[in-house]
Structure formats: C-alpha cells, structure tokens
N, C-alpha and C positions, 0 to 999 in steps of 0.2 A: 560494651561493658554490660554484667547484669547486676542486679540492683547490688548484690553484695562486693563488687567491686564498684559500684559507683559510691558506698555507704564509706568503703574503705581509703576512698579518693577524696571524701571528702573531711573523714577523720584526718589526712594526712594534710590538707589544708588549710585547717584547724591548729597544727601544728608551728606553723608559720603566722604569716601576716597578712598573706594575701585574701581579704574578706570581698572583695570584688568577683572573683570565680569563684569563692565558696556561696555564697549567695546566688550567684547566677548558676552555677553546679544544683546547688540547692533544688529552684527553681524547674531545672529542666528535669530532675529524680521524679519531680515530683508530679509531672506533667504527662511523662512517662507511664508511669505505673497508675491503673485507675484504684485500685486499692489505697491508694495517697490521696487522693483527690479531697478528702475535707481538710485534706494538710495544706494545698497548692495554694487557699487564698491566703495562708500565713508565714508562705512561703515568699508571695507574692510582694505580699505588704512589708514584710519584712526587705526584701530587693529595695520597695519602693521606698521606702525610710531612708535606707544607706545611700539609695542616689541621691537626694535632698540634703544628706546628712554631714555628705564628702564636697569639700571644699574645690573649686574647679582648678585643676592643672595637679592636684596633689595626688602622690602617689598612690596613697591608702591611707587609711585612718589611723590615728595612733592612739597612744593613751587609753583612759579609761574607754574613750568612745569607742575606740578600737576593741574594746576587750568586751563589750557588752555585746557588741555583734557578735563575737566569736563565743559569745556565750548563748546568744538566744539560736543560732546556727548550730552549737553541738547539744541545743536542749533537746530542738525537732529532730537531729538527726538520733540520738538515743530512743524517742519515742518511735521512729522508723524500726530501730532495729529490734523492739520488743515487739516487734509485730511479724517477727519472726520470716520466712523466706517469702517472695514476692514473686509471683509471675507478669511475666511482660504483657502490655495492651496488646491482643492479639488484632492489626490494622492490611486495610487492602494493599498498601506500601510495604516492600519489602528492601531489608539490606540488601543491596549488591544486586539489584535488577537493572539491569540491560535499559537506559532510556533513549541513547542515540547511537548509531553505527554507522562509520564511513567506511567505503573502500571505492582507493585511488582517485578521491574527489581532486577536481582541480578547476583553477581559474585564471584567466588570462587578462592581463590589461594593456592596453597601447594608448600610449596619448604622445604625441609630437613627437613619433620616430623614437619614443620610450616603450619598450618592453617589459613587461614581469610579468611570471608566472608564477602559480603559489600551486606547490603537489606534484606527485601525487602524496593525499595523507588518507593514512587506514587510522581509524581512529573508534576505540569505543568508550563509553562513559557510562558509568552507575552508579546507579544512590549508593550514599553511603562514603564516597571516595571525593579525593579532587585532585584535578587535573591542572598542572601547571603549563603554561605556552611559553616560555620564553627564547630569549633571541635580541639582537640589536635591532632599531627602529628602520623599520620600512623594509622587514624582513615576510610580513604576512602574518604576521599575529591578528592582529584585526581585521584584517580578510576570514581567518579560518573561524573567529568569533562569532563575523555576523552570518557566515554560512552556518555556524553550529545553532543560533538563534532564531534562523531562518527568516534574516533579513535580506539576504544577499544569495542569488540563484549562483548555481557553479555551470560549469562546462561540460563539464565531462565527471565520470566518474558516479556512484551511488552514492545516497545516504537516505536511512530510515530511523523513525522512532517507533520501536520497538514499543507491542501494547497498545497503540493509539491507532486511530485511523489514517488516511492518505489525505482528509482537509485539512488545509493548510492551518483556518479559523481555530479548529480544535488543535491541533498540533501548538500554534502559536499559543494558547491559553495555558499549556502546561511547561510554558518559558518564560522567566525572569531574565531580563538586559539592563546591567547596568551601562552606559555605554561610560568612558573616558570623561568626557562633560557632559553635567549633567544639565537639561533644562529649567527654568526657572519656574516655579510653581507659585499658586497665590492661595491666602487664607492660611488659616495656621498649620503647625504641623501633624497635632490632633486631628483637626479637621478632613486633612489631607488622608492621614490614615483609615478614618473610618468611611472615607468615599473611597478607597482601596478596596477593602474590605467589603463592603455593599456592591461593587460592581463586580466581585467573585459569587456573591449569593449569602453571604453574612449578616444577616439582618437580625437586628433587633438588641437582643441580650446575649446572642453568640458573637455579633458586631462586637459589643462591649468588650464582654471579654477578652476574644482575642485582639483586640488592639491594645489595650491594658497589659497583658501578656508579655506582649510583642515589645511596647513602651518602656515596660519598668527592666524585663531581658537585656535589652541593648541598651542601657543606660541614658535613655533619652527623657527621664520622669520629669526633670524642672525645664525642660527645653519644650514640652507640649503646645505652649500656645505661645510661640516666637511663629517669627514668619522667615524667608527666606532670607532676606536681609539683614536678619539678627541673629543666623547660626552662620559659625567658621565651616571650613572649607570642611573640616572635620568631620563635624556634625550635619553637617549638608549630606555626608557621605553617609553617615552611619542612616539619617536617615532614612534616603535611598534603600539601604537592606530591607531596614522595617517595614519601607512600602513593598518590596520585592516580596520577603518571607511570612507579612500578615497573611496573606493567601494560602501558605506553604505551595511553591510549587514543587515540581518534579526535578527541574531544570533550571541552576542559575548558573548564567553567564555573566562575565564582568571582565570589562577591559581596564588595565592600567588601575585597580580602585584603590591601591596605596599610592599612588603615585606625589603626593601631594602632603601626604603624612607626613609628621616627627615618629620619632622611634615609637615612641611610647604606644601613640595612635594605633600606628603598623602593627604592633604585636596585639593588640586589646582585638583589632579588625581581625585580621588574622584566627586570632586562637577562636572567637565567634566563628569563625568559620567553620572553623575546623570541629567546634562542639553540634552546629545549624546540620553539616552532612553526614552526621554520625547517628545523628539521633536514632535511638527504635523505634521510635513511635512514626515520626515523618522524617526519613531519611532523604535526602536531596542531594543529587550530583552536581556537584563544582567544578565549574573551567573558567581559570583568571589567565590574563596574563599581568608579566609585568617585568621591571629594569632591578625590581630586585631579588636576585637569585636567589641570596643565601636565605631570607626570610622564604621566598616560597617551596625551597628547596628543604625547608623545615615543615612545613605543615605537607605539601603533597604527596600524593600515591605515585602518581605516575606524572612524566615530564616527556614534553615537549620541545626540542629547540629543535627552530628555523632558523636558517641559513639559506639566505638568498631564492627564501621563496622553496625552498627544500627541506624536510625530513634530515636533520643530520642525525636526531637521536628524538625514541619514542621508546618511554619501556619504561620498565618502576623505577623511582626518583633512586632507591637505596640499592639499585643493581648498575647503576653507571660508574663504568671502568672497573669492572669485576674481572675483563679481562686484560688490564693495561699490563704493563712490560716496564713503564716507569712509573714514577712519582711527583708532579710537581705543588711547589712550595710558592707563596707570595711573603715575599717580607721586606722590612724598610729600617735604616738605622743608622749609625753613625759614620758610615765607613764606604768608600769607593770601592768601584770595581774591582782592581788590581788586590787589594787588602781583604775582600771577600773573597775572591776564585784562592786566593795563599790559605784563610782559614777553611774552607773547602778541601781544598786537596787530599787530604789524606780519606775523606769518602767515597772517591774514585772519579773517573768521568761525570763532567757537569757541565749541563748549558745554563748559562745567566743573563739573561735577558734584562735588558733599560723598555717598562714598557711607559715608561715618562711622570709616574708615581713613586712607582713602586718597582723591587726586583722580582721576576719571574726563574722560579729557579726548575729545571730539568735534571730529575736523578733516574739513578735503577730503582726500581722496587723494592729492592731489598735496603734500601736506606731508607729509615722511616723519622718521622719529623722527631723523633729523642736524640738522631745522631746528628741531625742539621740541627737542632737547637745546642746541643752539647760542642760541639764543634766551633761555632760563632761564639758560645760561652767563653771557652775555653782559650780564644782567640782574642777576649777583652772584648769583643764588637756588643754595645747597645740596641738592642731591636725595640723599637714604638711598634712596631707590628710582625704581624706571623699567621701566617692561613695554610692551611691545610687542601691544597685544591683538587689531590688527586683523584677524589671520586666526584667530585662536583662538575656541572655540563658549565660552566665556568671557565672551564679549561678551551672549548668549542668560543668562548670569545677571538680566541689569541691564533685560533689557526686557520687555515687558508683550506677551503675547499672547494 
C-alpha cells in the first residue's frame, strides 16, 4: 500500500470499532514514511495508552473510551493528510526480493526399519509474501522448516540465500525460528528484549526505541516486566515474535505458532503477520506451518501441502483448483444419508461421504454452493454447517495419493 491508501484504510477503520489495527495501522504509517516521524512518538503513546487502557480478554473498547481513541486516531490521521502526498523511506530492503531458493532438496530418515523421505521440493521465498506448509502430522513440515532455517542439512538437492554469502554464521543471522516449543527464558520480558536487541548491534537510544516500538506494536505494553511463568501460552508466543522481529530480520520461520491459540489469539497473530511481511519499510518473508488451513489459507501467498513426505501441491494459495472438474462441499445437519442423497438428486450425480464429523459432498462444477444450499433448503434439512472446499488444499486431506 502507499501512504494514500494506507491514510484511506485507516479512515475506513475509523469507521467501525476495530481501534486495535487502527492504532497498530497507525503506528506502522507512521514508521514507514520518515516525513511522519515527529508524529511516530504520538503514534506510539497513543498504541501504548490503549494497550493499558483495554481490559484483558475484551474484544475492544466500547463506549465513550472507545470513541476517544477513534477520536485522537482520526485527529493524527487528518493532520497526515494535510501534509499532502508522501514518499516511501527509500531502504536497502526491497518488496519481493528473492531471500531463499530450493531446487529438489531432499531428506532421508531411517530409524528401526522406518523410512521417510521428505522431497523433492523447489521452493522460493521473498519479502514481502508468506508462505503456508501445511499437510497432516509427520508429513515433513518440520523437516522442510528447519532445512529452510538452516538447522537441518539435506541430502541431496540445492538451496541458496540469495544476497548473502555461503557462511553459514551470516546466513543464520538473517533467520528468525520460532520453533513449535518454545524454551524457557529468565528475567523479565523487557529485559529479555533489549538483550535481543543489543546482541543484533542496537545500543543505546536505538535499543530503546526499538524495543518500545516492537512492545507497544504487538500489544505486549502491561506484560513488560512479568517473567516467563506469568504470561499464557499466548503471550509467551506473541512474545517470541517481539524477540524474532526487534532485529527485523530477513527471514522468519515458525513452526505450528497458532497451534495453541483461541480464535481470537489466532486471527490478532495472524493479521500481525501478515501487516510484519508487507511492510515497505522492512519487508520480511514468512513460512509457518500449521493444522489450521482455513486461517493460513486466509493470510498466505503461496501454499504448500505435503503428503507423505511429497510435494502434492505448491503454487499461489488463490490458484488451487483453478483447474478442478468438480466441486466439493463440507456440511452437517439434521438429516441422514438416505434423506440427503433424496434432497440432492435433482443436482445430478453426487458422491457423499461420512468422514465421521461431518458430510463430504462431491459435485460437478457447475453446481455451485447456492444450488446445494437451496436444494437442502428446499428439502426442510437444518445445516449447523456449510464450507465451501472446492478451492481450498483441504480437499488434499481426504485423498489417497
């Protein structure tokens, strides 16, 4: 986005109740553009007010408290805009640079007459984008992580980071791992950050800063000086990013990091995400994996599923089954087998699947989910649920390859 559309995302914002991304939107405008910058500490304080401000587990603010935010939020943003058009920080980071490339990496394991192989996978990654892994467990997700991390040597096959040199030292310096558990840390979480921060080269008053930044960004302001054993699993995680993105690296890896979430968590994690690899300023390539499809299948560029240590599908999240032939449906409701396939019938050939939840339903293409909903309507049947699964790698759970 440039400033004029980020001015107009946050007008729209504004509009609603969501004062948590407008603030944190806020923030990052302002971070962006150095022509903002004697706005960024009021930008700042103002973030750090509203995390202090908001009650823990509550959705957002309401009432008058609510409405002062969304008042001093659309005051900065007007003063932005009479400062008429903005040019971007011009930085050595560029959207959409190339920071890792595989081709036909692979890896082999045996342990007591047990085999897997993971690969071959061609694989490239750049700022600005993220990359989803998913797949069922013990499929190689976390094999191709910590090979993407350069934890874990492969076999066979290439892979280079692009821009950096062939030491490993420097290579690994411009990678963030979150791994799945995390280890247990001591001293506070303040603390913690700005010994992050100082062992990148961040001393002094730029330490300060950006760990304040980083702090009140991720909504971590009243949790600074708790120690490991007084933040949830939650905030343990969030965290973890803080320590990852105080550096800004190049490269963040994370295995599994919603795994542990409530909904709520998941999307807040998530949408940080997705704001951390878009940036202009410091854009960073993302590759998570994880068990939840449809959230990561919401935020990512490009996807991944493994299957049985294989490549079953690699390529933009929003181009899977561009060339399918059918259509399949998930839904669940009042009504047995026999009584579905009867309100079914008149949209032609159908497979219906018991996948022990819920029904898998198999059409043509040309039956689109208005005429399976209108048809079950129209049939009296109750649905509690209804998904859409024909474009989603979703579909890659339920089949045999």
């Amino acid at each position: 986005m440039n400033a004029a559309q980020r001015l107009d995302e946050l007008t729209d914002l504004l509009s609603g109740t969501d004062m948590s991304l407008a603030t944190r939107r806020l923030m990052d405008l302002c971070d962006e553009f150095d022509a903002l910058s004697d706005l960024g500490e009021e930008a700042l304080q103002l973030r750090a007010s509203y995390n202090m401000d908001r009650s823990l587990g509550a959705a957002e603010l309401s009432g008058e408290r609510g409405l002062a935010y969304a008042t001093k939020v659309r005051e900065l943003v007007e003063r932005i805009r009479q400062r008429g058009p903005l040019e971007a920080t011009q930085t050595g980071a560029m959207l959409s640079e190339p920071v890792f490339r595989s081709n036909g990496l692979m890896k082999q394991f045996s342990s007591r007459g047990h085999r897997f192989g993971l690969g071959p996978v061609d694989l490239e990654l750049r700022t600005g984008t993220i990359t989803g892994v998913v797949g069922e467990n013990g499929n190689g997700k976390t094999t191709l992580l910590r090979q993407v991390a350069g934890l874990l040597d492969h076999d066979s096959g290439t892979l280079e980071h692009p821009g950096r040199s062939t030491d490993p030292y420097a290579i690994r310096s411009t990678i963030a791992w979150i791994p799945q558990r995390n280890s247990r840390w001591y001293g506070t979480l303040l603390q913690n950050l700005r010994f992050t921060a100082a062992v990148h080269g961040l001393k002094g008053a730029a330490n300060t800063r950006r760990v304040e930044h980083t702090l009140h960004r991720l909504g971590l302001t009243r949790f600074k000086d708790l120690t490991w054993s007084e933040l949830s699993s939650g905030y343990k995680l969030r965290f973890e990013l803080a320590r990852m993105v105080v550096w800004r690296p190049r490269l963040l890896v994370l295995d599994e990091p919603i795994a542990n979430l409530d909904l709520q968590a998941q999307q807040l994690f998530l949408q940080d995400l997705r704001h951390l690899a878009s940036s202009r300023r410091h854009p960073v390539a993302v590759i998570l994996s994880s068990q939840q499809l449809h959230e990561i299948e919401a935020i990512a560029d490009t996807i991944v599923f493994l299957k049985n240590g294989q490549v079953a599908y690699s390529g933009a999240a929003n181009a899977f089954g561009g060339d399918r032939v059918t259509n399949v449906y998930e839904l669940k409701g009042d009504a047995d087998r026999n009584r579905l396939l009867a309100a079914l019938a008149p949209l032609g050939p159908v497979e219906l699947d018991d996948t022990g939840l819920l029904w898998r339903l198999t059409t043509a293409r040309t039956v689109t989910a208005r005429y399976v909903l209108l048809a079950v309507s129209q049939a009296g049947i109750e649905l509690s649920y209804f998904r859409d699964i024909s474009t989603s790698t979703r579909k890659l759970f339920h089949q045999d390859t």
